[in-house]
N, C-alpha and C positions, 0 to 999 in steps of 0.2 A: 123499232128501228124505223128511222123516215123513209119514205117513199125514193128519195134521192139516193141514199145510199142503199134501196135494192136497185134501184136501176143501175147503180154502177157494178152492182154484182151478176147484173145478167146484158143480153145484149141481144137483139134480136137479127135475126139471120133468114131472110126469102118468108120474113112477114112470122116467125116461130122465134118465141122469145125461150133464151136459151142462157142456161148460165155462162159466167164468164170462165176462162180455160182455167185447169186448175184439176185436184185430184179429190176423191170425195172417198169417205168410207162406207163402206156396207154399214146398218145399226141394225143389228140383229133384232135386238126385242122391237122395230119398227118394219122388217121383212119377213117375207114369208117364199120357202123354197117349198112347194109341194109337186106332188104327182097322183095320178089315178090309171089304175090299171084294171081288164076286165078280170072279175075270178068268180068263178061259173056261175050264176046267172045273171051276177051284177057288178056291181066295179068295186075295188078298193081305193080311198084316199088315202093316203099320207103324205107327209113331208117328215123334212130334216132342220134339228133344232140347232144343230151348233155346223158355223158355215162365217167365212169371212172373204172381204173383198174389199176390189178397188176399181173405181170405175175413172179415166181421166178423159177429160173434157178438154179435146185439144184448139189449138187456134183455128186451125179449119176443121169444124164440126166430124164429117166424114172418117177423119182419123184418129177419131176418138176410141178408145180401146176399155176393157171390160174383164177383169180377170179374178175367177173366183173359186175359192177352195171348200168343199163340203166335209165333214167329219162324217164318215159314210154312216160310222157307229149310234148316231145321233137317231136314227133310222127311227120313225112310231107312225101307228098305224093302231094303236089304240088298243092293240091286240101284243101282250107281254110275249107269248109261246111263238106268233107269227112271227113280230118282229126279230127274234131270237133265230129264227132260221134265215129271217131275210141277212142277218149277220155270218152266216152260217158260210162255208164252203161252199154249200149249193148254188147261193146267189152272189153277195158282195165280197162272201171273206175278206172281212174288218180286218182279223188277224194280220193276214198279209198285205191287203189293200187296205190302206183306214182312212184315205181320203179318195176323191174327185174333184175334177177338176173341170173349170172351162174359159177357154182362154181367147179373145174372139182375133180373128181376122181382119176384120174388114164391115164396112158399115154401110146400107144403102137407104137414104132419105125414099120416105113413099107418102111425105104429104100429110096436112093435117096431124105431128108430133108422131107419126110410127115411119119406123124403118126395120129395114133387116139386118140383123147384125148376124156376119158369119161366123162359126166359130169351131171352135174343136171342144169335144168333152173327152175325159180320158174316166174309163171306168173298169177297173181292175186290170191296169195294165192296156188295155186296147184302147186306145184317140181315135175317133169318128168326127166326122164333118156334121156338126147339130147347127142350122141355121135360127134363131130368135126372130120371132114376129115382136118387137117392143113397141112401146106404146109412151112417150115420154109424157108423165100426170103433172108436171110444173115443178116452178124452183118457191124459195122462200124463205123467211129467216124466223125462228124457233124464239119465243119467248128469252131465250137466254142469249140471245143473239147470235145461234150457230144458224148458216146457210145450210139447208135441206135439196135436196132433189128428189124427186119421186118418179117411178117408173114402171110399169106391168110388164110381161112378157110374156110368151108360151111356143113350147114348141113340142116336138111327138118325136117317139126312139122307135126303133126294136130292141128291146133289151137283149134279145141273144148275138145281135151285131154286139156285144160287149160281153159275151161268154156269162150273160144272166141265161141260160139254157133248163135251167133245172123247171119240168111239169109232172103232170101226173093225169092219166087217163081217167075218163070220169063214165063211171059203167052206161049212164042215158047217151054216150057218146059225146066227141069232142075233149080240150083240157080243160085243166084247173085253173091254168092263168094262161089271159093275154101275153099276146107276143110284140104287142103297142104298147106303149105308154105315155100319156098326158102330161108335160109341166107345166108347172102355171109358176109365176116369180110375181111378187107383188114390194115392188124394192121402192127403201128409204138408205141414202146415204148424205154423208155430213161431210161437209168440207174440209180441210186436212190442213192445207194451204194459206 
């Protein structure tokens, strides 16, 4: 695609070149949803494989919004029997709870392509106030001519503010898991519009 028609597809705004308004999708095999949590003496990584979304890019940047569904069930951590419990009642009960969610608020520019994006997550029934450090990596158009955006993010829970409560005492003293937890979001989405 020429040079001319990406600049009609983006537009620059307080010197940040920014796509133009419009709706984008999440592209799964292009994102990544993970987290890390402490479990006795070190941490666990994982993420979640299947998750979808929609980020739209409104005319005044600030009111751009960000809404996105997790398949809780998707849950890996490399470990078949762990992951099976983090499924479990204890922690997400997929059964009854089989998604999450996070739907933002509100968005504040901080300079250099990051802002804060406010937002609510809902995790087994309970919506918490989870604010996003994002980090916007650029726009662009894809060998096939779809428009791309790219984005990082991270932001830290207590998982028992969401009735993830289940530990286990560990005889050297202290638990088995953290009561923080790490996300990290490394997002590709595709234009719709």
């Amino acid at each position: 695609m020429s040079q001319t028609n990406l600049t009609e597809l983006t537009r620059t705004v307080n010197g940040i070149v920014l796509p133009a308004p419009g709706s984008f999708a999440l592209d799964p095999s292009h994102s990544h949803i993970g987290f890390s949590v402490r479990h006795m003496m070190g941490k666990v990584r994982g993420r979640f494989a299947s998750f979808s979304g929609t980020v739209t890019i409104a005319e005044e940047p600030v009111a751009s919004s960000v809404d996105v569904t997790i398949d809780v069930s998707s849950i890996d951590t490399r470990d078949e029997q762990r992951d099976g419990h983090l499924r479990s009642p204890d922690f997400f009960d997929t059964e009854s709870y089989p998604d999450m969610t996070y739907r933002s608020t509100g968005l504040t520019p901080k300079g250099d392509g990051r802002c804060r994006v406010e937002g609510e997550l809902t995790i087994k029934g309970a919506t918490r106030p989870v604010p996003l450090d994002l980090t916007f990596e650029g726009v662009g158009v894809d060998p096939w001519g779809n428009q791309r955006l790219g984005f990082s993010a991270t932001a830290e829970i207590d998982r028992e503010e969401f009735g993830l409560t289940w530990n286990q005492a560990l005889e050297t003293g202290g638990l088995l898991v953290g009561k923080k937890v790490a996300i990290e979001i490394e997002a590709r989405a595709v234009r719709q519009d």
